[in-house]
C-alpha positions as CSV (number, residue, x, y, z in Angstrom):
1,X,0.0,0.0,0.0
2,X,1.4,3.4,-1.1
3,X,1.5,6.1,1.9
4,X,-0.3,9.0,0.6
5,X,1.9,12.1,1.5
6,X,-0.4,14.8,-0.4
7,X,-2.9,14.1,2.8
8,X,-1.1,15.2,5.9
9,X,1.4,17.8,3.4
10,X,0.0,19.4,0.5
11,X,3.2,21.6,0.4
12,X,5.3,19.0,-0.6
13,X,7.2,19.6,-4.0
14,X,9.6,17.1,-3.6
15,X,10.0,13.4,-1.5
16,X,12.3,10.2,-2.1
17,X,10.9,6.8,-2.6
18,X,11.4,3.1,-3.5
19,X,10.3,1.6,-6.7
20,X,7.5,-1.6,-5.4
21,X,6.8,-2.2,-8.8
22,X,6.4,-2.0,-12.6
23,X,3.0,-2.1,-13.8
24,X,1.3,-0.8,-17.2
25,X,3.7,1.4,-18.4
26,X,4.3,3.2,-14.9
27,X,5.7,2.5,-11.4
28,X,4.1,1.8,-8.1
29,X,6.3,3.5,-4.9
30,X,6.3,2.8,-1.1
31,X,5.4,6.7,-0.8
32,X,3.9,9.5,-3.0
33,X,3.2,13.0,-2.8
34,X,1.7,12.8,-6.7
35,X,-1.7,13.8,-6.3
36,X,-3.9,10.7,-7.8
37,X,-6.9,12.4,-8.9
38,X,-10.4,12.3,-7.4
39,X,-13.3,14.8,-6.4
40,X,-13.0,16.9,-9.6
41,X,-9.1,17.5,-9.2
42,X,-7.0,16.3,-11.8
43,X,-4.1,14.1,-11.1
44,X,-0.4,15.8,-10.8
45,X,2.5,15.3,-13.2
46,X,6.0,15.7,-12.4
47,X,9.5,14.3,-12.4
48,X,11.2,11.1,-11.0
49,X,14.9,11.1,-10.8
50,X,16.9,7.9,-10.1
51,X,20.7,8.5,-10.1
52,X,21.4,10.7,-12.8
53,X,18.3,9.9,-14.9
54,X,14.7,11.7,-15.3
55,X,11.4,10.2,-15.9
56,X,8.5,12.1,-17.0
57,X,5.6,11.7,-14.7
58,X,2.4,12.3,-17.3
59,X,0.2,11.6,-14.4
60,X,-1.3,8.4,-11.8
61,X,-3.3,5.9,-13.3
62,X,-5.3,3.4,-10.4
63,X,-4.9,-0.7,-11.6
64,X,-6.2,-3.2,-9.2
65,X,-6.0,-0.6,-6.4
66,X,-2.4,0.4,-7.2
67,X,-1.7,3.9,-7.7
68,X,0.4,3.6,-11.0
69,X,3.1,6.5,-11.8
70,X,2.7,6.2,-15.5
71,X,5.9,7.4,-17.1
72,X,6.6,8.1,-20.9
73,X,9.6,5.6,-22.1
74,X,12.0,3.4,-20.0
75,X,10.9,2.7,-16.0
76,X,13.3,2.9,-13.5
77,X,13.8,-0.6,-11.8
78,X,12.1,-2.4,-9.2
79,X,13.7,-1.4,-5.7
80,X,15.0,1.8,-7.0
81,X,15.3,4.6,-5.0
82,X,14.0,7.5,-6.7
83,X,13.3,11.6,-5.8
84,X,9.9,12.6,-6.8
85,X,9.0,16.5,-7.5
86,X,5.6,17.7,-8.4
87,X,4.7,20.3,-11.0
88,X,4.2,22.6,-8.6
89,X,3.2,25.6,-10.9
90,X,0.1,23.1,-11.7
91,X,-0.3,21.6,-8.5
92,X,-0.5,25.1,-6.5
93,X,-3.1,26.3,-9.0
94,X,-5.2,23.6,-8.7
95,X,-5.0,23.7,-4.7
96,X,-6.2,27.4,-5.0
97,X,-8.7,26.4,-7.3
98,X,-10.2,23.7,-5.1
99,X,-10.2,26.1,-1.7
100,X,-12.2,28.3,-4.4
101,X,-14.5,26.4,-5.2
102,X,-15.1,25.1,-1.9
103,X,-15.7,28.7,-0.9
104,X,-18.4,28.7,-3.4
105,X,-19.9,25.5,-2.0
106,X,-19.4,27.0,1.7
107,X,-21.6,30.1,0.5
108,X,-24.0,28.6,-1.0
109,X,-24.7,26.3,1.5
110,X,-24.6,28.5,4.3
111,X,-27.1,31.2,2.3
112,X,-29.3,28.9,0.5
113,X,-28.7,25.5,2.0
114,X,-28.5,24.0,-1.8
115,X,-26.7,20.4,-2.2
116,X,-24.1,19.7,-4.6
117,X,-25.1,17.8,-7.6
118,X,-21.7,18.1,-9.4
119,X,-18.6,19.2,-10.2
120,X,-14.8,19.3,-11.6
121,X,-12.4,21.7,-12.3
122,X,-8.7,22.5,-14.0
123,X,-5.6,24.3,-13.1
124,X,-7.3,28.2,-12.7
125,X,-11.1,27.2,-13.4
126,X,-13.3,25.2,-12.3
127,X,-17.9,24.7,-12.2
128,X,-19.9,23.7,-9.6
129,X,-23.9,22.6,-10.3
130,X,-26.1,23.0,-7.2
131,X,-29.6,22.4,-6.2
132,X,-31.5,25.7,-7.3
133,X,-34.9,25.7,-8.7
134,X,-34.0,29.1,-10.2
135,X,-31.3,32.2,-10.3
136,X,-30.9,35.1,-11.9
137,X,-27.7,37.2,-13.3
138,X,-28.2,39.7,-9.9
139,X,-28.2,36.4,-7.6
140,X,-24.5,35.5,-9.6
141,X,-23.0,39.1,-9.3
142,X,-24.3,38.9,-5.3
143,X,-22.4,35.6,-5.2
144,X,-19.2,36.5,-6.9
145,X,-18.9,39.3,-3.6
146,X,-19.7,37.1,-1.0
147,X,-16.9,34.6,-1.8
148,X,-14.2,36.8,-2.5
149,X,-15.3,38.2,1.1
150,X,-14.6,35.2,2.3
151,X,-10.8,34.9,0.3
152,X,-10.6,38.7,2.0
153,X,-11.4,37.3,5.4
154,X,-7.8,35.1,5.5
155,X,-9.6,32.4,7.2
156,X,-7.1,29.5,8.5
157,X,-7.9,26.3,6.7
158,X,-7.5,22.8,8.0
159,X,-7.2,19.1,7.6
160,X,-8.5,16.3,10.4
161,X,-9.6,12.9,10.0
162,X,-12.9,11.9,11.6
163,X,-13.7,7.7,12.6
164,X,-16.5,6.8,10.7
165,X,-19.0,7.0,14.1
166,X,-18.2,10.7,14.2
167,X,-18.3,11.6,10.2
168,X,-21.5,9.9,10.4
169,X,-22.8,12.6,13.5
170,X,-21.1,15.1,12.1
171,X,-24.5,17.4,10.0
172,X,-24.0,18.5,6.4
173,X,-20.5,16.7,5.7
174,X,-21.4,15.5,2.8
175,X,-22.8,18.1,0.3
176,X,-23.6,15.9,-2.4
177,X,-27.2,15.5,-3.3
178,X,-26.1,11.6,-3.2
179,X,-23.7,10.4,0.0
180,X,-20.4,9.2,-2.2
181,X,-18.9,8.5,0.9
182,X,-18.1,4.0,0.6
183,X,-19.9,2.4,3.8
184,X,-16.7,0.3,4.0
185,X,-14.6,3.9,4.8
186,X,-13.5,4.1,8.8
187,X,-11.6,7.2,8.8
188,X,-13.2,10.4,7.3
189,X,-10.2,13.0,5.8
190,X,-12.0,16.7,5.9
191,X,-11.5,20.3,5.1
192,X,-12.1,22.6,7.5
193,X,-12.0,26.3,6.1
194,X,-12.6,27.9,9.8
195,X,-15.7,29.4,10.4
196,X,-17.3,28.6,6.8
197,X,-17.4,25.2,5.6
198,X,-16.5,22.1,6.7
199,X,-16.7,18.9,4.3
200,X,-15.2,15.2,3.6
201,X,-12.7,15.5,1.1
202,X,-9.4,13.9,-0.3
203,X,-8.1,16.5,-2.3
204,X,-5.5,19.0,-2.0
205,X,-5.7,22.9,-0.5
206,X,-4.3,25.9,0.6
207,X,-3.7,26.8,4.3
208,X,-5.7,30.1,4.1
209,X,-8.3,31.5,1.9
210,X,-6.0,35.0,1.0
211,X,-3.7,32.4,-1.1
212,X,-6.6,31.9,-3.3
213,X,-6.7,35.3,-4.7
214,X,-9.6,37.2,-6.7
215,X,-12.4,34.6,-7.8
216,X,-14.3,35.8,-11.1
217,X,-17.8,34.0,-11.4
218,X,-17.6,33.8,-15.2
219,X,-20.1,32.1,-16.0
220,X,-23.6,30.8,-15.1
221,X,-26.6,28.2,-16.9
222,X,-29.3,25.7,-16.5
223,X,-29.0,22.1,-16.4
224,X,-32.2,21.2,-16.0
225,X,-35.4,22.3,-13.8
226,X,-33.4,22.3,-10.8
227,X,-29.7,21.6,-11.7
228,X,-27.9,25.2,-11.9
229,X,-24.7,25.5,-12.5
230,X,-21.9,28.4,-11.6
231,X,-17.8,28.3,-13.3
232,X,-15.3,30.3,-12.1
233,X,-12.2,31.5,-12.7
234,X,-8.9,32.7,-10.3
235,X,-7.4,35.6,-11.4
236,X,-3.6,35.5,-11.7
């Protein structure tokens, strides 16, 4: 089993590891900080470097619950010891644009108490569809200033783990219109953003809202009779 490193230290550009194995044109490793994808947020890319040679990370593919470093070209061997370093240009984006949008989500459901019904994003953009019978454009331009309030307010964000027993007491942790969360889960990783939302999440964030920077609503539309859906943009 890989440890995950991206859980306890998004911050972390760069980690050494052992090669466990080669599988479908990648590498599995005792330990990653390589972002695996999941919740909307892509998986990282980056470099591994064994002795004096590179290899292109492209990005982490899951085969029979392995997380796969797939690498373009020759793999380095089994029971190498390699140094990993994320993009971290593409990485950091993508942490400031999960935070944003879970600003968005934090509003929305602190306002107008509307569940998630979907979502993804890339690095510097992202959309979120909610539960909203209707909105108009003055609704969206109201929205837009109330979570770049909450970027202005600096608030400290953090990262706990919950037991199942307490996730499951724990009101409005899961946002979804439908509970993703596997029954066979027994520790619950969340994002706390302090005084504004608090969720179950795996993903990757900032440690304060102020890193996110100016959020641009730039775009809203209808999915259906009660499926809306709001995409943003950071700027920067």
């Amino acid at each position: 089993m890989t440890e995950l490193l991206f859980h306890s230290e998004s911050y972390l550009k760069e980690f050494e590891a052992t090669v466990t194995d080669a599988v479908d044109g990648g590498v599995v490793l005792d330990r990653t900080a390589f972002y695996p994808g999941g919740g909307g947020q892509p998986t990282d890319s980056g470099m591994l470097t064994s002795g004096s040679v590179d290899y292109q990370v492209t990005g982490i593919k899951r085969v029979d619950g392995q997380l796969v470093h797939q690498i373009v070209g020759d793999l380095p061997a089994v029971g190498a010891t390699v140094t990993g370093q994320i993009d971290w240009d593409r990485r950091y984006l993508l942490m400031r644009t999960h935070t944003a949008l879970h600003i968005l989500c934090g509003v929305v459901w602190r306002d107008y108490a509307a569940k998630v019904t979907g979502g993804d994003m890339k690095p510097g953009e992202g959309r979120m569809d909610f539960e909203f019978e209707n909105f108009s454009a003055e609704f969206v331009e109201e929205m837009e200033a109330k979570i770049n309030a909450e970027v202005a307010a600096e608030r400290d964000i953090f990262v706990n783990n919950l037991s199942r027993e307490e996730a499951d007491q724990t009101p409005d942790l899961v946002r979804t219109k439908i509970n993703l969360l596997p029954p066979n889960i027994q520790e619950i990783r969340t994002i706390d953003i302090h005084g504004l939302d608090l969720q179950a999440d795996g993903g990757t964030h900032v440690a304060n809202t102020r890193e996110v920077g100016v959020i641009r609503v730039v775009g809203h539309e209808s999915k259906g009779r009660s499926n809306k859906r709001i995409r943003i943009a950071l700027d920067g």
